[in-house]
C-alpha positions in Angstrom: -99.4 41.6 13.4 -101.7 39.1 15.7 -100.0 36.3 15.2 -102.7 34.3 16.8 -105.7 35.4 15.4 -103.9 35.0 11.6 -103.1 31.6 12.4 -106.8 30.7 13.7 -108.0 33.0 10.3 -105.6 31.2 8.3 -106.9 27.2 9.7 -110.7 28.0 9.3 -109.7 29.4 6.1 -108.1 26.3 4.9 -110.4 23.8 7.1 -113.1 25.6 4.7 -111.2 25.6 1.4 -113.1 25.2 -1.2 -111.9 23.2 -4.2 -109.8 21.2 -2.0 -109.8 18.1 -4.1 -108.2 20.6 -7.4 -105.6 22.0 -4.9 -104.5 18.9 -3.9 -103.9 16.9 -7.0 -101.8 20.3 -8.0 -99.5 20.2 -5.2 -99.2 16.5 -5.5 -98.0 17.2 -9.2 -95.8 20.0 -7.7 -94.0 18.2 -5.2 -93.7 14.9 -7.6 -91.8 17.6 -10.5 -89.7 19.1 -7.9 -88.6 15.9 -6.5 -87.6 14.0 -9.6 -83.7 15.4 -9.3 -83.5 15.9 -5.9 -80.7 13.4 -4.2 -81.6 13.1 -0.5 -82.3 9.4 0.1 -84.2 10.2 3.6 -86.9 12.7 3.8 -89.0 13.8 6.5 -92.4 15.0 6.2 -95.7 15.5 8.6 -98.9 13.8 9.4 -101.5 16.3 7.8 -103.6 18.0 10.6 -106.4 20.9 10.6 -106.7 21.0 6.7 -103.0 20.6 5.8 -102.1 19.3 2.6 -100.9 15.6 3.0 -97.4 14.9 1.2 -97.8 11.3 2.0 -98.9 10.5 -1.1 -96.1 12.4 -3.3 -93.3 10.7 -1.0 -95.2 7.1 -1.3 -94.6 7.8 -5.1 -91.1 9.0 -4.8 -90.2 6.1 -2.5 -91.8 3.5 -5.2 -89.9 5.6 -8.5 -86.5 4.7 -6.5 -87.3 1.2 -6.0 -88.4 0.9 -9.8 -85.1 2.2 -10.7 -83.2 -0.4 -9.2 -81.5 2.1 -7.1 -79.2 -0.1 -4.6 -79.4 2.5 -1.8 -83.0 2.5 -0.5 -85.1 5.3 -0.5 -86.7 5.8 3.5 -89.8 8.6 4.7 -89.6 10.1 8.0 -92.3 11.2 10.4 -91.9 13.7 13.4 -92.5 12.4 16.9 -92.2 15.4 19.4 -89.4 14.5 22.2 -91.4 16.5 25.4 -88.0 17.3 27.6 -86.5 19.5 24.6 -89.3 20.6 23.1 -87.8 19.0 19.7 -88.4 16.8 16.8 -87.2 13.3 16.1 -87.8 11.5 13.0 -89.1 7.9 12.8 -89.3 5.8 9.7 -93.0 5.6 8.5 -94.5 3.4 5.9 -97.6 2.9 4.4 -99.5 0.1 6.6 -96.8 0.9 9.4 -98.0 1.1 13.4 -98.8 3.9 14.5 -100.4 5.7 17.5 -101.0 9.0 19.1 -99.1 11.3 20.4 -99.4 13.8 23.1 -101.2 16.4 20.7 -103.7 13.6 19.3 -101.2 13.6 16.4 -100.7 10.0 14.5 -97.4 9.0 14.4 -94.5 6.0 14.1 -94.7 3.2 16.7 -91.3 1.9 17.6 -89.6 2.6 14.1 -86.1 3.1 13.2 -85.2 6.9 14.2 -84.0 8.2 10.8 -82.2 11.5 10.0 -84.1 13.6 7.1 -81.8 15.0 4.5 -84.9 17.1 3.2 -87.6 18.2 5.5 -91.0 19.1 4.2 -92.8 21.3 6.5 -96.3 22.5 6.9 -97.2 25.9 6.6 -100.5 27.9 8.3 -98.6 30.5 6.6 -95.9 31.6 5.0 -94.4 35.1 3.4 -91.2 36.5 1.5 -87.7 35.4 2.2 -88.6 31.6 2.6 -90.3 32.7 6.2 -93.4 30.3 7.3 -96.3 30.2 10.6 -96.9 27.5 12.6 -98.9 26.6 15.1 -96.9 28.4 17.9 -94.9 25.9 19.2 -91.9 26.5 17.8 -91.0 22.5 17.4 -89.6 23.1 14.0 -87.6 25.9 14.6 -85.8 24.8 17.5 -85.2 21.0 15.8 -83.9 23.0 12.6 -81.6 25.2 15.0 -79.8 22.1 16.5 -79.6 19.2 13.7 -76.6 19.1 12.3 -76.3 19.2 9.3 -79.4 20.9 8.4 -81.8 19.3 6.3 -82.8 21.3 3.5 -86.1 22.7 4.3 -89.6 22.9 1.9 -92.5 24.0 3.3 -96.1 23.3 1.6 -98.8 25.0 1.8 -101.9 26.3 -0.4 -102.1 29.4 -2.3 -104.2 31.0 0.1 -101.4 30.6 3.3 -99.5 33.6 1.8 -99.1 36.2 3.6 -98.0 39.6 1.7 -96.8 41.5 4.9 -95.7 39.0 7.4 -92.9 39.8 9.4 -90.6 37.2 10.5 -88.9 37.0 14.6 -85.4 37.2 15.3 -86.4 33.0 16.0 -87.7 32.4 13.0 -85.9 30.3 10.9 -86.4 30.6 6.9 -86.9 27.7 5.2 -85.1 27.1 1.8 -87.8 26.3 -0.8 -91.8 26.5 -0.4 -94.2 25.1 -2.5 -97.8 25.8 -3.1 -101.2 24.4 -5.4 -99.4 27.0 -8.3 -95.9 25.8 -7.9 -92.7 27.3 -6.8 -93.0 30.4 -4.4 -89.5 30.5 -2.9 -86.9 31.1 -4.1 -88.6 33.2 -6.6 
């Protein structure tokens, strides 16, 4: 498998989606279910790029559902901001309305927020296959920040029904990710 000609089939693809608007309010739903239970107070998510699905939205909710039920331990969302000497993620508070700039990649993120630790981690996915196993861009940011935060967050990636890939094959690097979630609902763990 070309890995980089399925990832640049797989963003023109998305960029070029059609019935985004449909998609989207589905995995909004999907991610707003699946959270209802879930107990992390901190959870880090992404700044949608090249088509992605944006979870800001879903977590905005989530964040206001804690506050309305009078939880006393606050609720926090987490965006990535790529630390250049490791080659790692760090994860600083975000809010809607907060400052932000650009990265190095042209990437919004958090200006001089709190740095926050993510309990749960959603994760975007050009792709993603059986066994909890997801693309990226290349970078490998993601897998080499899940390899050395301790503990792990548990890790969801999103993605749209038509990022699954039937015969990807992970890399002895890659690292699986615990739950995914797509436009039709749960894909993994099936």
């Amino acid at each position: 498998m070309d890995k980089a000609t399925l990832r640049k089939r797989l963003v023109q693809q998305r960029v070029n989606m059609a019935a985004r608007a449909e998609k989207n309010a589905r995995l909004q739903q999907v991610m707003r279910f699946w959270l209802v239970d879930r107990p992390e107070l901190v959870i880090g998510a992404y700044w949608p790029i090249k088509g992605e699905f944006d979870p800001l939205p879903a977590l905005h909710r989530w964040k206001e559902d804690g506050e309305l039920l009078d939880d006393p331990q606050m609720r926090r969302i987490a965006l990535p901001v790529v630390d250049k000497q490791s080659g790692t993620l760090r994860f600083h508070a975000w809010y809607p309305g907060c400052p932000m700039e650009e990265d190095a990649y042209g990437i919004p993120k958090p200006k001089d927020t709190e740095i926050l630790e993510p309990a749960l981690l959603f994760v975007p996915c050009v792709g993603y296959g059986a066994g909890g196993y997801r693309l990226g861009y290349g970078g490998g940011f993601y897998d080499r920040t899940l390899a050395q935060l301790q503990p792990r967050p548990f890790t969801v990636g999103l993605g749209y029904t038509e990022g699954f890939v039937v015969d990807f094959e992970p890399e002895s690097h890659d690292v699986p990710l615990d739950a995914i979630l797509n436009d039709n609902g749960v894909v993994w763990p099936v």
